[in-house]
N, C-alpha and C positions, 0 to 999 in steps of 0.2 A: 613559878618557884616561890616558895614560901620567903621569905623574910628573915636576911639573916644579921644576925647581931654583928655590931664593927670590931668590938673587941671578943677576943674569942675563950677568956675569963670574967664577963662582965660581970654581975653579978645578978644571979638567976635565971642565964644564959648556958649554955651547952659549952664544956670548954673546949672540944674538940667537935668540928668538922668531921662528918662523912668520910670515908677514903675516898668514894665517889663523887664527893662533891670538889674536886678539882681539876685543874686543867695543863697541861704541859707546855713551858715555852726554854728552849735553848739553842745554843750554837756547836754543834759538834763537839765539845768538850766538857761541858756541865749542862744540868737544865734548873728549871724551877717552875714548885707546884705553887700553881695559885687557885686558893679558894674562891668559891662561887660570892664567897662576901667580901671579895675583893684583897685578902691576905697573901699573903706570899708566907707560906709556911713549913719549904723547903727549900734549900741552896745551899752548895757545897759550891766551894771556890777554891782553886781555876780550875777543878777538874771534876769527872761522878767520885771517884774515890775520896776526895779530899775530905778533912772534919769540916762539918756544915757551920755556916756564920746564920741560919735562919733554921730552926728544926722543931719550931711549936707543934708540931703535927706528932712528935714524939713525945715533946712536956710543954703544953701549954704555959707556965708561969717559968722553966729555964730557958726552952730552945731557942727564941729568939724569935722573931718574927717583921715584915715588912705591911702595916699597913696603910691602906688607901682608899677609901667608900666616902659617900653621901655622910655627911654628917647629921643628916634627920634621916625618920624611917624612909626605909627603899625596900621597894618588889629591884630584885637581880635578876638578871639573864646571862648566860654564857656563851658567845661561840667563838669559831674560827675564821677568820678572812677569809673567804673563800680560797680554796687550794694552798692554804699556806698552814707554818705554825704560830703565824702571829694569832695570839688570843685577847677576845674583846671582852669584858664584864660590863652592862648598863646596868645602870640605876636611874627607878623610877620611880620619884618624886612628887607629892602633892605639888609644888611648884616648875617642877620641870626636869629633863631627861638629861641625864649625864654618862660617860661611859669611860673606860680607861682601857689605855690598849697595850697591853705588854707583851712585849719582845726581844731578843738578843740578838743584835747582829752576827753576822757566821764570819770569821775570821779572814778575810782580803775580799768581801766583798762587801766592804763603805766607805771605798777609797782608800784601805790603809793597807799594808801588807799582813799577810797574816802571820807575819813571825812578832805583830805587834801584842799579839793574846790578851788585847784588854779584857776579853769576858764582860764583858758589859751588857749593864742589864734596864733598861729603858723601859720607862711608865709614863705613855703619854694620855693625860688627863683633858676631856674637852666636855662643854655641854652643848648640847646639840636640839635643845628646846630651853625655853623657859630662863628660869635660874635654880643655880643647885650649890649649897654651902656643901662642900668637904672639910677631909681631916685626917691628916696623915700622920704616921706615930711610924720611924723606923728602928729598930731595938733590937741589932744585931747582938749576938750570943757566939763566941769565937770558940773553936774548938770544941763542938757538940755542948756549949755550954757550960765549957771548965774553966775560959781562959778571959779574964777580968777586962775589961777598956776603957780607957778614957776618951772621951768626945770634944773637938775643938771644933765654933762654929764661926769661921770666917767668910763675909759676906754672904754671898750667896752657895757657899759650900759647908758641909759637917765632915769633918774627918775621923775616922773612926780608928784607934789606933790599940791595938795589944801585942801581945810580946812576941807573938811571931806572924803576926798579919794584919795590913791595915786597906780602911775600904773609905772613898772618897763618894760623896753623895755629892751632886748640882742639882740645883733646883732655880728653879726659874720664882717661885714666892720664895718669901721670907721664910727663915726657919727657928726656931727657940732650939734648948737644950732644958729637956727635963728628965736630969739626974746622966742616966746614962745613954738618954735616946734623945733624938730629936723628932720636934713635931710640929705642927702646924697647924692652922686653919683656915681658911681661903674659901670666896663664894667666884664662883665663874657663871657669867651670863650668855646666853646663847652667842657661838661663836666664838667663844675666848677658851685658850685651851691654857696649861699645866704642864711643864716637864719636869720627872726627876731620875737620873741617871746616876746608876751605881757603879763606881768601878775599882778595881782593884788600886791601891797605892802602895809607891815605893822610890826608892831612890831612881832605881831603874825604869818608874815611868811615868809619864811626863804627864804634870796635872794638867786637865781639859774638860773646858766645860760641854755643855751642851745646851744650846740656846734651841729657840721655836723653830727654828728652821733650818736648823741641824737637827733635830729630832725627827722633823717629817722626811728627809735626805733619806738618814738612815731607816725608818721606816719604809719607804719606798725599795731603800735595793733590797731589803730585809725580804719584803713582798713579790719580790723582784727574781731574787735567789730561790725563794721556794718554790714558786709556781713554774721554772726554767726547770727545776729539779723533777716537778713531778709530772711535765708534761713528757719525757723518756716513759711513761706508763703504755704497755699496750693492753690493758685491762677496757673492756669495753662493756663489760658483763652486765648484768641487774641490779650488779648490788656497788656499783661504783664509788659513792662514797662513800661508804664502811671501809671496802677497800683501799680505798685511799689514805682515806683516815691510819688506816692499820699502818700501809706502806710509810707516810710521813711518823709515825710515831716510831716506828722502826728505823726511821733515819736519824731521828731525834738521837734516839740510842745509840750510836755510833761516834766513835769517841777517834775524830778525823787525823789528826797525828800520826796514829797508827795501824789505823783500820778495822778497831775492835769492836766489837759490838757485846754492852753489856747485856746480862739478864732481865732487870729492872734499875730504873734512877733512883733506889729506895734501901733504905736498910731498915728492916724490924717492926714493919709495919705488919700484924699478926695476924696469921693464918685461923684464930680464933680468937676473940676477944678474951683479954683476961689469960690464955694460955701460953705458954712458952713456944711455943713453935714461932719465933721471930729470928727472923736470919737475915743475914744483908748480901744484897743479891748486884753489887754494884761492880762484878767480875764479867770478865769474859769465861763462860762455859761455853768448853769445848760445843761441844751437844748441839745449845740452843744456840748458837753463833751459824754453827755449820746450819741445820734450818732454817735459818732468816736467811742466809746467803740462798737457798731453794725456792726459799716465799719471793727477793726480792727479783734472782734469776727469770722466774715465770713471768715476772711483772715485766722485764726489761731492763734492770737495773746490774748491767753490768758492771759499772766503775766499784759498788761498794763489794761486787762481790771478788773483783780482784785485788780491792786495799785487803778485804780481809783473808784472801790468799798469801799476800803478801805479809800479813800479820803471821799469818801460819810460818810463814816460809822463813821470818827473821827473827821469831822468836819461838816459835818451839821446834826445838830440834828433838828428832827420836833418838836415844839411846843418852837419857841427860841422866838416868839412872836413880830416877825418883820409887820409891819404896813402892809406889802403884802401878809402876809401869814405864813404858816410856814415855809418856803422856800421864801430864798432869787431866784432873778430870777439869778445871780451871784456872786462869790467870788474870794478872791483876792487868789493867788495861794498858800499860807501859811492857806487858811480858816476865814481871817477876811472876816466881814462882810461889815467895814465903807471903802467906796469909795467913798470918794468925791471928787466932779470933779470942778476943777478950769483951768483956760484958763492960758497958760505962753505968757503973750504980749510981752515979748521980739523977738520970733522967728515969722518970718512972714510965716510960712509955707511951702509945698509942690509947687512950683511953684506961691508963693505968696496967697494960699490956706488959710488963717485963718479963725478960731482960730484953733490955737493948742492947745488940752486939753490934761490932766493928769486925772484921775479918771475917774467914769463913774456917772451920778446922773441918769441912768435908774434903778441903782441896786435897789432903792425903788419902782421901777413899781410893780404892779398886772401883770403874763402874768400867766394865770391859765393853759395854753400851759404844760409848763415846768414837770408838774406832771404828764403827760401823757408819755411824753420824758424820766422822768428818771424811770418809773415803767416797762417802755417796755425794757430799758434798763439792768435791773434786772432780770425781768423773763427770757430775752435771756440768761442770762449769768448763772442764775441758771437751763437755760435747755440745753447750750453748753457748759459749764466752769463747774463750780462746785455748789452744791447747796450751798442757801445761810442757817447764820441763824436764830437762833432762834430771838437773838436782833434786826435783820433785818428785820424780816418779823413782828415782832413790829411795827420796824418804818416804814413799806410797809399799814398796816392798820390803822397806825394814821392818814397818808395821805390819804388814800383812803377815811376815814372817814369823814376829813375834804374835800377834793373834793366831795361829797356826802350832805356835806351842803353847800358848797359854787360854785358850777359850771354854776350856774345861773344868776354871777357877771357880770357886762360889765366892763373889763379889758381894757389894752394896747395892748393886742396882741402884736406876737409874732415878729411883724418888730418893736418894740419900738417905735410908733407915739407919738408923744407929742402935738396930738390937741385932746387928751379928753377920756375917756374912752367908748367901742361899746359892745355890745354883736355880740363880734366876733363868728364867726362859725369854725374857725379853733381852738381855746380856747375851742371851746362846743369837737369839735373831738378828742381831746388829753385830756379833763376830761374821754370822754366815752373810749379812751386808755386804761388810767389809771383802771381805775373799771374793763374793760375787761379782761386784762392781770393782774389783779388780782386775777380775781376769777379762770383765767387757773391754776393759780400758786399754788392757795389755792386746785383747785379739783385734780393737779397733785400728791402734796403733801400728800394732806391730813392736810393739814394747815386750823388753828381754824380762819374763818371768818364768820361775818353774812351774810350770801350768800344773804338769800332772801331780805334784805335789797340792797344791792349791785347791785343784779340783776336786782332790781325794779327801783333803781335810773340808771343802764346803761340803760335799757332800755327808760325811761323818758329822758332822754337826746337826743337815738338815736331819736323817737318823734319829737322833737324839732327840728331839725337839720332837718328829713325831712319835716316838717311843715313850719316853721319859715324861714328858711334857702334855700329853694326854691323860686324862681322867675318866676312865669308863665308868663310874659311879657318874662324875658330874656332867659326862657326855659332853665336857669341853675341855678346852686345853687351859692350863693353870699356871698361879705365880712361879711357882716354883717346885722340882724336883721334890718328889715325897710331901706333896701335900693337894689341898682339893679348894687353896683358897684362891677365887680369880681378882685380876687386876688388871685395866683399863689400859694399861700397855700391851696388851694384848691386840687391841685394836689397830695396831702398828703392823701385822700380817701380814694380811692381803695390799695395804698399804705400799709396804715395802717389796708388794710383788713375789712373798716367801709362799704364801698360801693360791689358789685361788678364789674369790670372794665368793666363788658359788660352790667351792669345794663344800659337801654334807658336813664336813667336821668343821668346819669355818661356821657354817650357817648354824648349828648346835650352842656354839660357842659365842656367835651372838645374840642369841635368845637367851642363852644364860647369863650375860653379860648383862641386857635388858634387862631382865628381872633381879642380881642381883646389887647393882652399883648406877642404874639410871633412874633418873627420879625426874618425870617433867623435861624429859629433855637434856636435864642436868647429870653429870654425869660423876660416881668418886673414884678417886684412884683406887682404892681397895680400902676395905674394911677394918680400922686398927687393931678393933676387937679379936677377928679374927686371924690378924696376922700382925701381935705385934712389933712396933716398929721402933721401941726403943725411946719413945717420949709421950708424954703424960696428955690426956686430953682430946678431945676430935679435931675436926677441917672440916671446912666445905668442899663443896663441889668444885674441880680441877678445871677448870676452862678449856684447855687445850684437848683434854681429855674427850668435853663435848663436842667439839668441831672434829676432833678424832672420830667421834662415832656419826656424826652427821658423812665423813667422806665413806666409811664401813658400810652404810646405809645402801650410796649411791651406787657403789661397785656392788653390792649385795644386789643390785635392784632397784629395791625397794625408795626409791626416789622421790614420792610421795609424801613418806613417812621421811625424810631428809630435807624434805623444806621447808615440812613444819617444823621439826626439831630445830631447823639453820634459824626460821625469823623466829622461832620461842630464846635463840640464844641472842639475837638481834635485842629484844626486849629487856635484858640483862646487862646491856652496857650502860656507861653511863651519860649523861646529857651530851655529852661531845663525843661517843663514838670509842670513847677509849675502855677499856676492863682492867683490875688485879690480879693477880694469878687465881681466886678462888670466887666461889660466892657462895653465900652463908645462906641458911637454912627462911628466910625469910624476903631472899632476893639483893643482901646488900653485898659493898665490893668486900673482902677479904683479904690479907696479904700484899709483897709489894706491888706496887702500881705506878705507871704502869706497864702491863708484863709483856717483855718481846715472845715466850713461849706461846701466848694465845693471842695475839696479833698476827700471827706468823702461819699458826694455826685456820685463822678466820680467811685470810688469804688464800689457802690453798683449800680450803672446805669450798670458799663459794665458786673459785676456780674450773672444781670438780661437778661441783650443782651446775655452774653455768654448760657446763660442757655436757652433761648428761640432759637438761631440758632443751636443748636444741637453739 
């Protein structure tokens, strides 16, 4: 790995980092990206939604930033402890090797209870050859970089203090104050190691340090916690740590309180450099929530897919009478429903990427998608986990009921366009989901549904879908009602078991797909040009999109051609196994990162590869 500069506006230096080039470390209620140069240039504290106290990765000279590297030049490497989230970065040094190790303890497991919610965020610094001068500079930025601080440096602690939130550093060296950060410089000889711990302050909680052997303690259960965690994997397949990788970052994403599972840890990190497609993806969607809960089910991982049952079950209730539905298409990770999204013009974004948003104003879409999403996600889990119940399957036929009068709506569909509402054809397949894996649920049971009503509207639906939803010009099935342009959701099909993968019109339909939105492997959601969507600009290639077409592939057959496309996607991640929702025309990451959609994805693609190669 190339050589990266300590400060990340040095001067005639790069002032932002790759999206690729970092690495994920949290404790079920926030995380943080740290740079392959050793920065920390995302943190939202004590939760993903919270305004971020570290956000350089959005404006390098406002957001804030935590850093920590070799103070002479360094070759860096990155990885992960073996089976865990704790993440290592080394530095190597014409005098000698050094490495820092960050991580967050998970709330009641470092002896404390977990109603104690320090969020604490732990940098244990050691050299482990030679000698290696550092140099650490922490320069938090409170409220996305709007909210001013004062710094008080007593002994061995910095107190970081503004007007609605304050953060207590310990450190084991000496520390200065310069201006409104503090910093340091320190040389450590093989064997002598560095702690510095971040943690929330307040009346409410009680200052504590973190000495050398308090830091390896909590390193240890840290280590301790994740690998207990992921040894419940029954994945035994070829591509085990990818998958693993995937399963752990997907757990990462899990916000434990309540059982949600965000989309990504990230707001507005851009879907194209320089364009406005930045959105902040730091909600629970319906959608991708219920697929992670299917990616983690295959795995083994019953407990999160019951917390997130149970998110279902205590905060959304059907019939809440939201203008979309009865279902919101998202919620904030506590279960509100109000996100409103406002632009912060102070920061000029990811590589000058504006706007950077806070909220989301897709949550009042129509995506009729969603109810298909989370009813498949229920029946799975009431036929691998446990049955559901009686309230549930309530609210399983309120739903269904209401998709049964309203599946016929032309929506937003499930990419969030904002040029108008379609009778989408992937909205028609996940109502007809929905009704289907209903009525399995109901005859597995023995559960009181109108069948023959049920039956009569999945069936008018499927109808529809192959009437409406075929294209005899383009001999494949299409975005949308009255038009001939295709889109990558479509791949969703046979998938979902509506088609079969070797039906002739299936097979048509992915050779036009081939040729008209896969590129290498790489796969686009549909074409802007040709079906626009309401905002200015292109995207890369959709990730989940790809592992979409690699699982297309295998039920097609064509199996071959599915594992070269699975490792050409394998070669697209980044140094640590992780992706962002996109990648851009050139091979780099794209958009938030990173993304539960195509983690979630890479899981059940290679699931599918493992089980089709024997």
């Amino acid at each position: 790995m190339a050589e990266q500069p300590f400060y990340q506006n040095a001067p005639g230096s790069p002032r932002y980092l790759p999206i690729a080039e970092h690495g994920l470390i949290g404790d079920l209620r926030s995380v943080a990206l740290v740079g392959s140069n050793g920065t920390i240039d995302w943190y939202c504290s004590p939760s993903f939604d919270a305004p971020s106290v570290f956000a350089a990765v959005l404006d390098a000279e406002r957001g804030g930033f935590f850093a920590l590297a070799a103070a002479v030049p360094a070759r860096t490497k990155q990885f992960y402890f073996p089976d865990t989230n704790v993440l290592i970065t080394r530095f190597y040094t014409d005098e000698g090797v050094g490495e820092v190790q960050d991580f967050m303890p998970v709330a009641g497991e470092s002896g404390e209870p977990a109603e104690c919610e320090r969020h604490r965020l732990i940098r244990r610094v050691l050299c482990v050859r030679g000698t290696v001068p550092f140099r650490v500079r922490v320069a938090p930025r409170f409220n996305y970089g709007a909210d001013p601080h004062t710094l008080r440096i007593l002994d061995d602690t910095a107190l970081f203090e503004s007007a609605a939130k304050s953060l207590l550093l310990t450190s084991t060296v000496a520390l200065e104050s310069d201006g409104p950060d503090a910093c340091a410089d320190f040389k450590l000889s093989e064997g002598e190691s560095a702690v510095f711990a971040l943690d929330q302050a307040g009346e409410d909680i009680a200052p504590r340090g973190c000495a050398r052997v308090e830091a390896e303690r909590q390193f240890e259960t840290t280590v301790c916690y994740w690998r207990r965690w992921l040894h419940q994997s029954r994945y035994r397949g070829r591509w085990r740590e990818m998958v693993h990788r995937s399963a752990l970052t997907l757990k990462l994403l899990t916000y434990a309180p309540t059982g949600a599972i965000v989309a990504a840890p990230t707001t507005s990190l851009p879907e194209q450099f320089g364009g406005e497609r930045n959105w902040d993806y730091r909600y629970v969607w319906i959608r991708d929530a219920a697929f992670a809960v299917y990616a983690l089910l295959r795995l083994g991982f019953s407990s999160e897919a019951a917390a997130f049952m149970k998110f279902v079950t205590t905060y959304i209730s059907p019939g809440d009478g939201f203008a979309s539905g009865p279902l919101q298409i998202m919620y904030g990770i506590d279960g509100r429903s109000d996100l409103p999204e406002r632009e912060l013009t102070h920061l000029e974004g990811h590589c000058g990427s504006a706007p950077v948003r806070v909220g989301n104003g897709a949550a009042g879409q129509l995506q009729l998608d969603i109810y298909g999403a989370l009813i498949d996600s229920i029946y799975l889990y009431d036929k691998w986990a446990e049955p559901i119940s009686s309230d549930q399957w309530d609210d399983v036929t309120r739903l269904v009921e209401w998709v049964c009068d309203h599946w016929d709506q032309p929506d937003e569909g499930i990419w969030e366009t904002r040029g108008g509402r379609k009778n989408f054809l992937y909205s028609r397949l996940m109502c007809w989901v929905a009704i289907e894996r209903a009525i399995r649920l109901a005859n597995r049971r023995g559960l009181p549904a109108d069948l023959p009503r049920w039956r009569q509207c999945r069936d008018t639906i499927y109808r529809w879908i192959m009437d409406r939803g075929w294209s005899e010009r383009r001999g494949a099935f299409v975005q949308h009602e009255g038009g001939d342009v295709l889109d990558a959701s479509l791949l969703m099909m046979p998938l979902a078991k509506f088609i079969a993968p070797t039906d002739p019109k299936w097979l048509s339909t992915l050779d036009a797909l081939t040729e008209d939105l896969v590129s290498d492997s790489l796969v686009y959601r549909y074409d802007p040009q040709a079906s626009p969507d309401g905002l200015r600009g292109d995207e890369g290639t959709f990730s989940i999109c790809s592992f979409w077409y690699v699982e297309a592939l295998v039920r097609a057959g064509r199996v071959d051609e599915a594992r070269l496309a699975f490792e050409k996607m394998l070669t697209y991640a980044n140094h640590l196994g992780l992706y962002a929702e996109e990648i851009g025309r050139t091979g780099e990451q794209q958009g938030n990162f990173p993304q539960a959609f195509t983690h979630l994805s890479l899981i059940s693609a290679a699931f599918n590869l493992d089980r089709a190669l024997g």
